[in-house]
N, C-alpha and C positions, 0 to 999 in steps of 0.2 A: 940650842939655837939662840941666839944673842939678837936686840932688837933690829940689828945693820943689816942680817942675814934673813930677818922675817919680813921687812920692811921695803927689799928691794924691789922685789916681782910685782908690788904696787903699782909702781909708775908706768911699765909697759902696760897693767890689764887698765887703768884708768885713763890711759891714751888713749888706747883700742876702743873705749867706749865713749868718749868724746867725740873721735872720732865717727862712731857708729853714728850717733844721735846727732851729730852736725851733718850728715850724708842724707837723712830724712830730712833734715831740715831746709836743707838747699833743694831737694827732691820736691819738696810742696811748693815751694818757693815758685820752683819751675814749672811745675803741673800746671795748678793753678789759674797763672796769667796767660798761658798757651790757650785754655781751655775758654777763658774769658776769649782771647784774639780771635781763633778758630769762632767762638760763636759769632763777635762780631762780624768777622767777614763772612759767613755764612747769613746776615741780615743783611750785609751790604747786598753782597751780591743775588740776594733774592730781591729787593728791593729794587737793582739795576735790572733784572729779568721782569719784573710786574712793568717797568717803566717801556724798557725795550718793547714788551708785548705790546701796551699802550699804544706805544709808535706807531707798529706796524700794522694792528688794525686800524689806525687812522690814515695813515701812508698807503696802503696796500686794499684796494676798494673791491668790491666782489664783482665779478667777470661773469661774461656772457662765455668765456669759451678761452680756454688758456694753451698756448704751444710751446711745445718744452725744445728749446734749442739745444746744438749739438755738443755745447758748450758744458750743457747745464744750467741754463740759466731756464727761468719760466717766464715767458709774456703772455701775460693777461692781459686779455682784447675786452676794454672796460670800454660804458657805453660815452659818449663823447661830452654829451653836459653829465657825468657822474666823476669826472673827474678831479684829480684833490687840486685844482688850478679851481676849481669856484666854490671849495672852502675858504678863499681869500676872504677877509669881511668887505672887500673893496669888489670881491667879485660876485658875493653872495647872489642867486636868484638871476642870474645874467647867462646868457646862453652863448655858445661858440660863433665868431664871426666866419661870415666867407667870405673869402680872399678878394679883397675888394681890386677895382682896376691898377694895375700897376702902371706908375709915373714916369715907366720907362721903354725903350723897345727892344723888346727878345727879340736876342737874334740867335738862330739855329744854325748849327752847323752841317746837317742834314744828314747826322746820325740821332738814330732814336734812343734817349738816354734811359739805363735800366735801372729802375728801383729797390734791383735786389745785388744789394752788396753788403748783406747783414748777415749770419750767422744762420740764425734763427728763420729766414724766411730762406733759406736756400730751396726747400723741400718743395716750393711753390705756394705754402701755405700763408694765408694770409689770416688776419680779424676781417669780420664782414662790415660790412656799411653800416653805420651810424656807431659805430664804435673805434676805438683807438688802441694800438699795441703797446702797452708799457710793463719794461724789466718787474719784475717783483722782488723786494727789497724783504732782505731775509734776517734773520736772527744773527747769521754769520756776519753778513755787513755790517750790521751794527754795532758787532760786538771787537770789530776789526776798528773801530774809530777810536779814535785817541778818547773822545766823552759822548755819552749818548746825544746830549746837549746841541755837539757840534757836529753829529754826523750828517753829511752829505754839502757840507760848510768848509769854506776855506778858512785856515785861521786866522780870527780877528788879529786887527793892528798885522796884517801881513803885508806890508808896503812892495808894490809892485818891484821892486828891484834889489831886495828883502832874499839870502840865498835863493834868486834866480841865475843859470846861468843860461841865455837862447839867443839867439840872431832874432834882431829885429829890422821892419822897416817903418817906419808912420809919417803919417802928415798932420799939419797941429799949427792953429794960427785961423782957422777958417769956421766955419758952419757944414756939418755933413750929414749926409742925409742916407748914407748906407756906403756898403762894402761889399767887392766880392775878392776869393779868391779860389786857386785849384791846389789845392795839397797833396802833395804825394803822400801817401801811408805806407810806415814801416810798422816794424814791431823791432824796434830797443829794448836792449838790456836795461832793465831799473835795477841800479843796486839794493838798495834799499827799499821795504815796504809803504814808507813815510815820505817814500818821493814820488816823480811819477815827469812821463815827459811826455809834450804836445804838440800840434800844431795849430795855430789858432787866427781868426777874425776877434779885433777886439776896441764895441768901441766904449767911448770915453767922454765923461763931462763931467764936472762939478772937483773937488780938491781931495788931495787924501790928507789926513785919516778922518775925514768928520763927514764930507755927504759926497763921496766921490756916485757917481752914477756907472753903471758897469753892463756891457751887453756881452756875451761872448761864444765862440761856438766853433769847432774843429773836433781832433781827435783826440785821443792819448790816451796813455800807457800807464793803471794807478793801482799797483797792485792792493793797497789797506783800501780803495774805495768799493773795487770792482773782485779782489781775493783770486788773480789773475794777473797773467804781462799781455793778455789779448791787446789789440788796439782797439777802440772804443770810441761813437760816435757820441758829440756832449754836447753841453750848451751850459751855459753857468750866465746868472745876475746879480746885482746885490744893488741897493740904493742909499746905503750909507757905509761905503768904503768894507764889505766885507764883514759888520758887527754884529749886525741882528737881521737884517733881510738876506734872502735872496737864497740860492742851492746850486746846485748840480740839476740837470733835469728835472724829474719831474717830484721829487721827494721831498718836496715844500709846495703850496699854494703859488702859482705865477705864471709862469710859462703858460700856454694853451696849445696843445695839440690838437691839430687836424686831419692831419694825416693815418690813414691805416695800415700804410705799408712800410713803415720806418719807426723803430724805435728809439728812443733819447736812451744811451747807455748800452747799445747792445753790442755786439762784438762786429767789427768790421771784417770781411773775408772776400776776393783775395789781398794781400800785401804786397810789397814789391820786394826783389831781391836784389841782392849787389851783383851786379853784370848779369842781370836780370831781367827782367818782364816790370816795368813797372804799372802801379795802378793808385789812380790817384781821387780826390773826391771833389768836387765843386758845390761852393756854397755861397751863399749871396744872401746879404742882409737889409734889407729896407725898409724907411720910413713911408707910412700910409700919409702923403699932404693931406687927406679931409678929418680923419681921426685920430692920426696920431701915434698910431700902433707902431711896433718893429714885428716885420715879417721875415720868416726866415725860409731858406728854397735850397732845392738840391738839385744840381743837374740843371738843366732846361727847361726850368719854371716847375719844377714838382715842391709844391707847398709843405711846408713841413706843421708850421704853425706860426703863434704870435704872440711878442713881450706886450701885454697892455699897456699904453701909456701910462695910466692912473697906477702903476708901480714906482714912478719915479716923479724926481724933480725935476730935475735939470734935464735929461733926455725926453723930457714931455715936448721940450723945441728942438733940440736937436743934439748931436755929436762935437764936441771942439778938439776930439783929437780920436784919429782911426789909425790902430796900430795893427800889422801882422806880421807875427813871431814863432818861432819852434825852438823847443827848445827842454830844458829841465829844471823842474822845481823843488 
């Protein structure tokens, strides 16, 4: 056997084993920083669950007596000064106003308007006196929001006309001092989770993006808020263009409910159909002339509750533009 003939069968078994030992090598290569990733997002994501829990036991206050709607949803019938509207530090120690005289004249149509057109209280059941109905805010809503941060928050820097598409009508130029209107309720298709459609009272002072002032209150459609296409009865504030104040109902300090028979977020039932039964909802928003407040009413003077003035600036005097629009965002 000559060196050419002993020499040959080298090169395949010394490939074969480079090979071998490069195949481990990119093997740990791989393990490794997977194992590192995997831990880290295993810290993230406990860290977003201790935060989220956080929330919710500050969000979600302990109830005198809870009704689980048909929906699914839970309202806790919390008591009326324990509510997270006088964890404000502006509201600290301060107790729920009553509906002072209104600056205008109700007038009836001489039907008796009914209070139950919510989901949840169909069954006849209501929260008792001296307490108030609100949705309870779950793990699942929160973990449906784009950041924990911003849940139940519109996104900052979202300039009103910012992908919206809706009909509007408003008035602008003047001093206003509240709003009503009657909304027909549908239930729209939302394509998408991140969108959602309404119809709305909305009013307006101050500039955007720096201290726009904001009142707002209708219905709509939000599947990543509410984890549903129900239509749904809302109210939203903010007192610096949507940055750092203000929410959705009741899942921030602000707002003050008074009401027992009506929840902020719950599911609106019946809806109207095309060449159908329509049914629609009336709401009326106005400023208190002695104090200042925005009060908000459904129907024929049923009190819902009230935006404090001492949450804003500009609306502490009044409105300079009251717009009402439906539409999708």
């Amino acid at each position: 056997m000559d060196s050419k003939t002993f020499h040959r069968p080298l090169l395949p078994i010394l490939v074969f084993s480079l090979l071998v030992v490069s195949s481990f090598c990119r093997s740990d290569k791989k393990i490794y920083p997977n194992n590192h990733t995997a831990a880290f997002r295993s810290e993230n994501q406990l860290k977003k669950l201790k935060l989220i829990q956080a929330d919710l036991n500050r969000i979600n206050k302990f109830p005198v007596k809870t009704i689980q709607s048909p929906d699914g949803d839970f309202i806790d019938c919390v008591e009326t000064h324990r509510q997270l509207a006088f964890d404000h530090p502006l509201l600290k120690g301060k107790k729920p106003l009553d509906p002072p005289e209104r600056p205008y004249n109700q007038s009836h149509s001489g039907e008796v308007e009914t209070e139950v057109f919510q989901l949840w209280s169909m069954s006849g059941e209501f929260c008792p006196e001296g307490t108030v109905p609100i949705r309870r805010t779950t793990e699942e809503d929160m973990l449906r929001a784009s950041s924990v941060q911003r849940f139940g928050r519109k996104a900052s820097g979202d300039s009103p006309s910012k992908g919206h598409e809706y009909a509007v009508g408003f008035v602008v130029g003047g001093q206003y001092y509240g709003a009503q209107a009657s909304m027909t309720v549908w239930k729209p298709r939302v394509n998408y989770p991140f969108e959602f459609s309404l119809s709305q009272i909305w009013l307006v002072s101050g500039t955007f993006p720096h201290d726009l002032n904001s009142i707002e209150a209708g219905w709509q459609v939000y599947p990543r808020m509410y984890g549903d296409n129900n239509p749904r009865f809302f109210t939203y504030w903010t007192s610096d263009a949507y940055q750092a104040t203000g929410c959705y109902n009741l899942v921030c300090p602000g707002f003050v409910q008074t009401n027992r028979r009506i929840a902020l977020g719950a599911a609106i039932a019946p809806t109207s159909s095309y060449n159908g039964t329509q049914f629609d909802i009336s709401l009326l928003v106005w400023k208190d002339p002695k104090h200042g407040d925005w009060w908000l009413e459904y129907g024929s003077g049923v009190v819902i509750g009230y935006w404090p003035a001492l949450l804003f600036t500009h609306l502490r005097s009044h409105a300079t533009k009251t717009v009402w629009r439906r539409g999708g965002e």
